[in-house]
C-alpha positions as CSV (number, residue, x, y, z in Angstrom):
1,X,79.8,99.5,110.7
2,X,76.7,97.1,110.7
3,X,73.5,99.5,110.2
4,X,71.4,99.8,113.2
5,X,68.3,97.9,111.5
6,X,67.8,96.1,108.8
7,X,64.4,94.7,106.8
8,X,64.0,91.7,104.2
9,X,61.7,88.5,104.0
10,X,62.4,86.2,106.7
11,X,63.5,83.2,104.5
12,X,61.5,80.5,103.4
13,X,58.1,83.2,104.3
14,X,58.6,85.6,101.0
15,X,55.4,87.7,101.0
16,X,54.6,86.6,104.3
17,X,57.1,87.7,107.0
18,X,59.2,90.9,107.2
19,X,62.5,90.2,109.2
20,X,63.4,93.4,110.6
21,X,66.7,93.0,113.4
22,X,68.1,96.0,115.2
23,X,71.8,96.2,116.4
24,X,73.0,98.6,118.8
25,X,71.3,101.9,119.4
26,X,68.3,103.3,116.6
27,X,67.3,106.5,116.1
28,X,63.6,107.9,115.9
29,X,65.2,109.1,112.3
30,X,66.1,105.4,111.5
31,X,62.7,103.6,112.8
32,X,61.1,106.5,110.4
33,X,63.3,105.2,107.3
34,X,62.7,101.4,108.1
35,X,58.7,102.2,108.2
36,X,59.1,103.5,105.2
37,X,60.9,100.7,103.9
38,X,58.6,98.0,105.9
39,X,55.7,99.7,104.1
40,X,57.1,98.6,100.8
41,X,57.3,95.2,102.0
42,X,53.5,95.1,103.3
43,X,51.9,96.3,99.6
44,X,53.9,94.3,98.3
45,X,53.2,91.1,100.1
46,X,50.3,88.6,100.2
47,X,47.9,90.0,103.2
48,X,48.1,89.8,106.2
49,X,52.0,90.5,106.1
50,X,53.7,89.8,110.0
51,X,56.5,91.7,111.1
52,X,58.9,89.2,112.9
53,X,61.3,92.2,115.1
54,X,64.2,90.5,116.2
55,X,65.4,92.7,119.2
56,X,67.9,90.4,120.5
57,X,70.8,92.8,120.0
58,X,69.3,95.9,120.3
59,X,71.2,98.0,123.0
60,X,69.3,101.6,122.9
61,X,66.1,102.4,121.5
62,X,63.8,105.7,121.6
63,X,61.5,105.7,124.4
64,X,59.2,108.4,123.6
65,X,55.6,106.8,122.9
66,X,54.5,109.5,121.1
67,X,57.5,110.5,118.9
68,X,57.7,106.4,118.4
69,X,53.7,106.1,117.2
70,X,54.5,109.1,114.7
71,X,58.1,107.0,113.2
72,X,56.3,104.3,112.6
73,X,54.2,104.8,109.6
74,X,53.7,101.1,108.6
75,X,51.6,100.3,111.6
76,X,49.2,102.2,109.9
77,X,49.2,99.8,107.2
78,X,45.7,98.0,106.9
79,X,48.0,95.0,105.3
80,X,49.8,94.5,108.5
81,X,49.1,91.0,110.3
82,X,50.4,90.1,113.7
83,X,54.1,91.7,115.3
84,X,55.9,89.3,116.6
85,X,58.7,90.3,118.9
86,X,61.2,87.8,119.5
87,X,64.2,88.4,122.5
88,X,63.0,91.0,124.2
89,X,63.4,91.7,127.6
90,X,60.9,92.6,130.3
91,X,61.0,95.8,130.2
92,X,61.3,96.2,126.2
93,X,58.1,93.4,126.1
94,X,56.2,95.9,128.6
95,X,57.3,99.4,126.5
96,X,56.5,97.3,123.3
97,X,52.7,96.5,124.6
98,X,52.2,100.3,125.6
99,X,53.0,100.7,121.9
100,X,51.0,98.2,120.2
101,X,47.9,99.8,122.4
102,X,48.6,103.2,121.2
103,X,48.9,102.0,117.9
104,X,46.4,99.3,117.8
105,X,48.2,96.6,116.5
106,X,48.7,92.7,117.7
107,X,51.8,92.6,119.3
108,X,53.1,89.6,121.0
109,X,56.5,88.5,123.0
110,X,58.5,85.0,122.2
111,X,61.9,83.8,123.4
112,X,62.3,82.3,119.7
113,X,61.6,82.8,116.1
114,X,60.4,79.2,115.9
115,X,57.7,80.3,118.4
116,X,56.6,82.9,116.5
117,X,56.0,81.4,113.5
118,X,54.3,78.9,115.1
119,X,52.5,80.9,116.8
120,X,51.3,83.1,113.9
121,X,50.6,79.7,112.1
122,X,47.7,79.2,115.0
123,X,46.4,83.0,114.7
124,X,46.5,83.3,110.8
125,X,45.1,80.0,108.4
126,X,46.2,81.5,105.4
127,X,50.1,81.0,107.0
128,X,51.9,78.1,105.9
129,X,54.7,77.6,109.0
130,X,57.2,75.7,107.1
């Protein structure tokens, strides 16, 4: 069975861009263990680090704001640069915003990875889009 997220360096953007994709339904227990893991990624990177979430196949996800801002420990992280969600739909753009607000992070919605990057390649001058 394919886990319902996973978390690695976008290739090509090592240090840069955490790739994190979710399948099916996630668990408040498995966005906690991906944080954790995502956390990792951030010290270890070259600041800001941008969190590209690929949500394309994501079925289910938990929609308590507050259980949600508590799971997700690596938004906390002063390394964190821009989130960049990427095939979301309306409804999981607008739930993803009320988020980001809560948590104070940049968060913003693209129909492609390619706009992303490009997009963080405007925001951020240290970020090479290649």
């Amino acid at each position: 069975m394919e886990p319902a997220s996973t978390v690695a360096w976008y290739p090509g953007h090592e240090g840069r861009v955490i790739h994190q994709t979710f399948v099916g339904n996630i668990t408040l227990d498995e966005l906690a263990s991906s944080s954790q893991e995502i956390i990792g990624f951030i010290r270890q990177g070259t600041h800001p680090v941008h969190l590209l979430l690929d949500v394309h196949r994501l079925v289910k996800f938990p929609l308590s704001a507050n259980q949600l801002n508590k799971a997700l420990a690596h938004v906390r992280e002063p390394g964190l640069g821009w989130a960049l969600l990427v095939g979301s739909s309306s409804i999981m753009g607008t739930f993803a915003g009320i988020i980001a607000q809560i948590a104070r992070i940049n968060l913003r919605s693209f129909a492609t990875i390619d706009e992303a990057l490009a997009f963080v390649a405007e925001q951020d001058p240290s970020f090479v889009s290649r």
